[in-house]
TORKE-337157 format. One line per field, with one value per residue (C-alpha): residue number from 1; residue in one letter; x negated, y, z. Coordinates in pm, whole numbers, plus 50000, padded with zeros to 5 digits. Example, Ala and Ser with C-alpha at 12.3 -4.5 7.8 and 13.67 -1.06 7.14 Angstrom:
BEGIN
num <- c(1, 2) $
residu <- c(A, S) $
px <- c(48770, 48633) $
py <- c(49550, 49894) $
pz <- c(50780, 50714) $
***
This chain:
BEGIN
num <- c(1, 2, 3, 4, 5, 6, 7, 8, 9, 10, 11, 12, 13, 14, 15, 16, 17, 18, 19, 20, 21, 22, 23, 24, 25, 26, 27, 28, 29, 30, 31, 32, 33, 34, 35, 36, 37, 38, 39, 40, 41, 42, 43, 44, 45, 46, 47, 48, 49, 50, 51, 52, 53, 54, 55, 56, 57, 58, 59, 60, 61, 62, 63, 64, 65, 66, 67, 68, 69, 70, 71, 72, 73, 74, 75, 76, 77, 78, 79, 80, 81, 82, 83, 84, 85, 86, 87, 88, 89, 90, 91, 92, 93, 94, 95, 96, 97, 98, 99, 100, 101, 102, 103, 104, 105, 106, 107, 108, 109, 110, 111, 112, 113, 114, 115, 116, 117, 118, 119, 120, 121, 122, 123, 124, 125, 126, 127, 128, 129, 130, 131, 132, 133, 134, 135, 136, 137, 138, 139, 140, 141, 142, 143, 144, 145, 146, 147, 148, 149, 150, 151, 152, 153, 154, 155, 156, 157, 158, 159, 160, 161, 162, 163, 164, 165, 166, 167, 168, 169, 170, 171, 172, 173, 174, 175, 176, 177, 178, 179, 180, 181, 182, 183, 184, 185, 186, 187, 188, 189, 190, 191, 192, 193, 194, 195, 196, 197, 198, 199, 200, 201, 202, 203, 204, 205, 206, 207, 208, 209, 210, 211, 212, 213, 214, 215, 216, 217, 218, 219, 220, 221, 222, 223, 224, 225, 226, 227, 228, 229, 230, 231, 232, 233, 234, 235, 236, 237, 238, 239, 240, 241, 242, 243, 244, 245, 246, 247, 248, 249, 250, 251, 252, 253, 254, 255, 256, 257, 258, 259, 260, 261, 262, 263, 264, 265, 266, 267, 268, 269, 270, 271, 272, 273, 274, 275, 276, 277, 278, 279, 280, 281, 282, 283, 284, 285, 286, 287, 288, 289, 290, 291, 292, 293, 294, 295, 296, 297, 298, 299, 300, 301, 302, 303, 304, 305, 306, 307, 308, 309, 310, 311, 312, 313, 314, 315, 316, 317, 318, 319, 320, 321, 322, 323) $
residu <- c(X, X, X, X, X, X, X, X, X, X, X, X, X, X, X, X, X, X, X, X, X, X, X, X, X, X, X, X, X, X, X, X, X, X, X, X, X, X, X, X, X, X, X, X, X, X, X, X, X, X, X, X, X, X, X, X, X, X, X, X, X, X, X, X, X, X, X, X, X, X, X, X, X, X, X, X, X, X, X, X, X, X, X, X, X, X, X, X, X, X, X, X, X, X, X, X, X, X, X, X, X, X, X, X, X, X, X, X, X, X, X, X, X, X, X, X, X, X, X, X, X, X, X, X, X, X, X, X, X, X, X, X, X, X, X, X, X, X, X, X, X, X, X, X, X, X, X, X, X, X, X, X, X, X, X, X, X, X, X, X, X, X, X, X, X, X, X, X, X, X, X, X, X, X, X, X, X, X, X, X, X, X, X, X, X, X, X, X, X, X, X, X, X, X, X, X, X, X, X, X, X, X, X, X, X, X, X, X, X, X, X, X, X, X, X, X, X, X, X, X, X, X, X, X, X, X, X, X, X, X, X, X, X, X, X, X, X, X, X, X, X, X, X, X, X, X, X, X, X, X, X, X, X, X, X, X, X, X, X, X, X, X, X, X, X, X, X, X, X, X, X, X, X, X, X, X, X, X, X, X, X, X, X, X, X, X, X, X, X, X, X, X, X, X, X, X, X, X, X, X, X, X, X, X, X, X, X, X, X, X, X, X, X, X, X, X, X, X, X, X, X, X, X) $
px <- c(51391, 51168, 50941, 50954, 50745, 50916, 50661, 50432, 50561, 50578, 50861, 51167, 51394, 51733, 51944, 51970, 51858, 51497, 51564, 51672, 51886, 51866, 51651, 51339, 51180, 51001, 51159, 50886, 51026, 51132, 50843, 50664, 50932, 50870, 50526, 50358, 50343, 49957, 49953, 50210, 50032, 49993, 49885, 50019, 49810, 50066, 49923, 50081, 49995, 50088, 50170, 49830, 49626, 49494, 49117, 49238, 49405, 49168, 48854, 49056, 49179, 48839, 48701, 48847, 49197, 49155, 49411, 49417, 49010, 49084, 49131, 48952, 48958, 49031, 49198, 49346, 49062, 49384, 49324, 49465, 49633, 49614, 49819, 49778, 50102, 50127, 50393, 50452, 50756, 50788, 50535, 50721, 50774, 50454, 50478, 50574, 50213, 50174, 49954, 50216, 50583, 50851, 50839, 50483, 50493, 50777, 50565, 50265, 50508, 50618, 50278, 50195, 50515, 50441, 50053, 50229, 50445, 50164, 49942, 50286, 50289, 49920, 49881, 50229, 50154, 50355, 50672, 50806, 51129, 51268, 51208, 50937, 50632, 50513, 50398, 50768, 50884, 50666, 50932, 51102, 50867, 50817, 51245, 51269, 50959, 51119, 51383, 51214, 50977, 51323, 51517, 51175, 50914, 51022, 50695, 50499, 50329, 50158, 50215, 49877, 50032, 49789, 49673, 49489, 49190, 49119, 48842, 48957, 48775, 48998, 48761, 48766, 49116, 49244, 49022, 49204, 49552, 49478, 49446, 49833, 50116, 50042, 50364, 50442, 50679, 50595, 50611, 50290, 50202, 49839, 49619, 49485, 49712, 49809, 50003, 50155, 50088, 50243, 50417, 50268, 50484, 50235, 50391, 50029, 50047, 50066, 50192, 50427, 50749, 51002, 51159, 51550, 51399, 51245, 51286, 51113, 50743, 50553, 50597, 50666, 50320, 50261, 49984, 49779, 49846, 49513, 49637, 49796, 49895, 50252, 50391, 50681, 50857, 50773, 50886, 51181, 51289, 51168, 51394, 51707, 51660, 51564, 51918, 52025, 51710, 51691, 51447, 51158, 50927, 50613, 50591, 50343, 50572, 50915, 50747, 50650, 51062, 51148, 50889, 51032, 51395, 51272, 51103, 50764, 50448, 50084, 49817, 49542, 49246, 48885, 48828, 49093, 48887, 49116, 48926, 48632, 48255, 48149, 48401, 48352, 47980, 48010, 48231, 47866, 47700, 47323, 47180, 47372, 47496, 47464, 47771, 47747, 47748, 48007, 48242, 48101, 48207, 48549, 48932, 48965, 48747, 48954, 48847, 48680, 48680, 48717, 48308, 48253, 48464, 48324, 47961, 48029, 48176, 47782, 47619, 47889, 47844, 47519, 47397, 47046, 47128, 47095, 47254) $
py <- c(49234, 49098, 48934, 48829, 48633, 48652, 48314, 48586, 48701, 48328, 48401, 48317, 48653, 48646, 48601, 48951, 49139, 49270, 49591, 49636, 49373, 49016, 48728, 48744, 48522, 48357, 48294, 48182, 47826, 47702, 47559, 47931, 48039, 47815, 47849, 47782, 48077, 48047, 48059, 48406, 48710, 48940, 49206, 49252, 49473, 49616, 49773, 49986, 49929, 49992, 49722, 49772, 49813, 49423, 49496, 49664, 49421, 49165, 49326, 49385, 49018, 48923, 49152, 49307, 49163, 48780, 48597, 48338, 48412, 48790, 48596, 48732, 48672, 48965, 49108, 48757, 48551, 48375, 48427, 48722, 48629, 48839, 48857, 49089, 49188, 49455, 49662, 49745, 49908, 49839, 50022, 50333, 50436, 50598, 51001, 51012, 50937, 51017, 50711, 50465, 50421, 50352, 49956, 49944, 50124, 49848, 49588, 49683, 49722, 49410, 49236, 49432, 49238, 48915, 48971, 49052, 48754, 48565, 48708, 48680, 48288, 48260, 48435, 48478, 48806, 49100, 49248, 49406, 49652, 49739, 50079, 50286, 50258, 50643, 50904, 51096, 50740, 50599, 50689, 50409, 50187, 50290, 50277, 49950, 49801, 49900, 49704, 49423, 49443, 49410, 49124, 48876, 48991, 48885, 48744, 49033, 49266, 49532, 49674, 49836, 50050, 50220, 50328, 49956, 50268, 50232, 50008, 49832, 49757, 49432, 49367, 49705, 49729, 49427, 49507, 49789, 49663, 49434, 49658, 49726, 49473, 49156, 49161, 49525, 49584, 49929, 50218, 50268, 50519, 50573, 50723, 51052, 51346, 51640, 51931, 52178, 52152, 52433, 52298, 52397, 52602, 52630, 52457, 52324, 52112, 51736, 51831, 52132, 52132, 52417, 52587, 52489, 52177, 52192, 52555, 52520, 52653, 52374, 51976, 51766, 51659, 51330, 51059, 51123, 50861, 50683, 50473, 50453, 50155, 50129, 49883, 49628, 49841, 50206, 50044, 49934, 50304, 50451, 50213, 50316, 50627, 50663, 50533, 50932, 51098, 51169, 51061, 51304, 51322, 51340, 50995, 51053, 51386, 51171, 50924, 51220, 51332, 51002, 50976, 51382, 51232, 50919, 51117, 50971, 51113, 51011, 50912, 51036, 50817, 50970, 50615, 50678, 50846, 50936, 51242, 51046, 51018, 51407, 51512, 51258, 51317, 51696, 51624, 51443, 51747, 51808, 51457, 51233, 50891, 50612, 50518, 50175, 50271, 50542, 50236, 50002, 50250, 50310, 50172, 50233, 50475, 50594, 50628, 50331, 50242, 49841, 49735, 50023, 49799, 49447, 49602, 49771, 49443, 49254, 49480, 49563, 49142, 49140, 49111, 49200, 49498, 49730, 50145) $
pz <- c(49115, 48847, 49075, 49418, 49646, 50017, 50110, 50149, 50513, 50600, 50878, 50661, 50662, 50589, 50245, 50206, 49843, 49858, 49695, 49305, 49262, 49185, 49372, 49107, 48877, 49191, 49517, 49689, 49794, 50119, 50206, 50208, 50372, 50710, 50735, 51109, 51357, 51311, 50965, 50947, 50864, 51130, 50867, 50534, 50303, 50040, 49756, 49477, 49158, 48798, 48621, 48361, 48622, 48629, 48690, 49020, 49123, 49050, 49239, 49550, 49529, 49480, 49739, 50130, 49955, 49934, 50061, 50347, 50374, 50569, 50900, 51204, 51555, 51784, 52117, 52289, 52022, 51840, 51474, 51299, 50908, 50646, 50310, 50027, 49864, 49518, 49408, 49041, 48846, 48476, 48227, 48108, 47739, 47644, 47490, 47138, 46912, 46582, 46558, 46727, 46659, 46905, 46790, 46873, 47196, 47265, 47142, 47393, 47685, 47648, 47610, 47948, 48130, 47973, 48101, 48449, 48459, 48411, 48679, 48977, 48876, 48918, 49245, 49384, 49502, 49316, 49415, 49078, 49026, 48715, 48749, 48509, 48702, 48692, 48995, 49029, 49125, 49334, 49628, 49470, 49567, 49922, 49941, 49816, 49985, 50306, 50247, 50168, 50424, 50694, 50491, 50440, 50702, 51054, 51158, 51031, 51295, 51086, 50752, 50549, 50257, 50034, 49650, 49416, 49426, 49823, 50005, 50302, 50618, 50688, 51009, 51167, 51084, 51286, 51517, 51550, 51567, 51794, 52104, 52037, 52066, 51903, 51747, 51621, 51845, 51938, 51677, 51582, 51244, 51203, 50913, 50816, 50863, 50667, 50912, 50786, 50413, 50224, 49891, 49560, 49302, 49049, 48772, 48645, 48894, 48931, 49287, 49178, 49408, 49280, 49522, 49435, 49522, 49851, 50000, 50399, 50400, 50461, 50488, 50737, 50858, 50677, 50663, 50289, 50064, 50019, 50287, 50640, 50879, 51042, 51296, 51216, 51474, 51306, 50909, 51080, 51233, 50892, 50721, 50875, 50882, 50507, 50425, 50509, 50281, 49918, 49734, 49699, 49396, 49586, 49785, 50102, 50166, 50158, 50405, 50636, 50570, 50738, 51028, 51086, 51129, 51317, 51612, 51498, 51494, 51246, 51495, 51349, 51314, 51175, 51004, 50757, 50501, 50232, 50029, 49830, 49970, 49874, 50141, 50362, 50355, 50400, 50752, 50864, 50870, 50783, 50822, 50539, 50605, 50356, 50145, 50298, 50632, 50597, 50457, 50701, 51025, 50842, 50797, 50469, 50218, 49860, 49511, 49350, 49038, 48983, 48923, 49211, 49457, 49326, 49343, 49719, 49824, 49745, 49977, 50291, 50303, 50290, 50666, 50619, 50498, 50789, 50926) $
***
């Protein structure tokens, strides 16, 4: 690993490798690693990211993602921790240019990682793979997350996993979770479900599957990728058995491959609104809701750009601001 912060679970975990080799740049330090019961996240909000992608990652740390000030109080009134955790690859090669050469391309690649080293020793928050960071591997990130997630995250009850585009409803969310096991410790999937998608084989498609590839008629039903929750218990099945599943190029799909073999099941939950306000307003039928109180009513809500989430953020805090 290039970077890696296993402080952030705060429950100590075990010597094993987190995935990709290596300990990181950044171990964390013992003193993360034995943080008090009350201070261990009972929620960890894991984000992937591409490594350029530093104005997302700044508005959601300045926004639902801050960490140490998403605390709540719910269920049994003990407070509920929150940490925010980002996963990045390497920034791939770019397509040949006529305008830059391969030393330049090289040269901005490696400004990119020096700009992401800096940003992991500021906030101690990304988990980085030397892998290229592009869409065809973003399995890669959900395999070696996993694995992380079961040598450093003991203490950990739920796991949020979801696109640096997504707004998150921290407060509803734990809310949530906390009418289930305090500690994760029944398999729990939740998020909004896609049954019996058929795979595309139109090759002008991001999404194209050919058939040599994947040759069953539809998918196993999966959770869409916007954003789903999962119980320490449920990343743990999904974990072992993802040890016996290929990677698959299309991420959400390979998750729903592993929750197939596991015996688990996506509870679906209405507040996971994962298609973008247009569609989400259309489900509301004749008489509209405001944006704000569509987010305000949901878990999470996709597609914002950076200044969209920073701007939202002013008015879902704003209490005198009324649905």
């Amino acid at each position: 690993m290039l970077h890696n912060f296993p402080g952030v679970c705060g429950g100590g975990g075990d010597d094993r490798d987190g995935g990709g080799g290596g300990d990181g740049n950044n171990s964390g330090g013992d003193a993360d690693q034995q943080q008090p019961k009350s201070q261990r996240p009972f929620l960890l909000l894991v984000i992937k990211s591409s490594p350029s992608n530093f104005d997302r990652r700044d508005a959601i740390r300045r926004t639902w993602g801050r960490n140490g000030v998403a605390t709540t109080t719910a269920g049994d009134g003990r407070p509920l921790v929150v940490h925010t955790l980002f996963l990045l690859g390497v920034r791939p090669p770019s397509p040949p240019s006529p305008s830059d050469s391969r030393d330049d391309d090289r040269g901005k690649r490696a400004h990119v990682q020096r700009m992401v080293d800096l940003e992991a020793r500021l906030y101690g928050d990304l988990l980085q793979w030397d892998f290229h960071d592009s869409f065809y591997n973003l399995t890669l990130k959900d395999i070696n997350f996993l694995r992380w997630f079961e040598a450093y995250c003991p203490a950990v009850a739920y796991v949020y996993k979801g696109d640096d585009d997504v707004f998150v409803n921290v407060e509803n969310l734990l809310v949530y979770l906390a009418t289930f096991s305090r500690d994760g410790s029944a398999p729990l999937f939740v998020g909004r479900t896609q049954q019996q998608a058929p795979p595309i084989r139109s090759v002008e498609s991001k999404y194209f599957m050919p058939r040599e590839m994947y040759r069953r008629w539809t998918y196993p039903d999966y959770a869409s990728g916007g954003g789903f929750v999962m119980s320490r218990a449920a990343a743990v099945r999904i974990h072992e058995v993802s040890r016996d599943i290929k990677p698959f190029p299309i991420d959400d799909v390979w998750i729903g491959m592993c929750l197939e073999k596991a015996g688990l099941a996506v509870t679906q939950h209405e507040g996971f609104r994962t298609f973008g306000l247009e569609a989400e307003n259309l489900e509301e039928g004749v008489e509209k809701k405001s944006p704000l109180c569509i987010y305000r009513s949901s878990m999470i809500f996709h597609r914002f750009l950076p200044q969209e989430m920073l701007d939202m953020w002013v008015d879902f805090k704003n209490a005198s601001i009324q649905c």
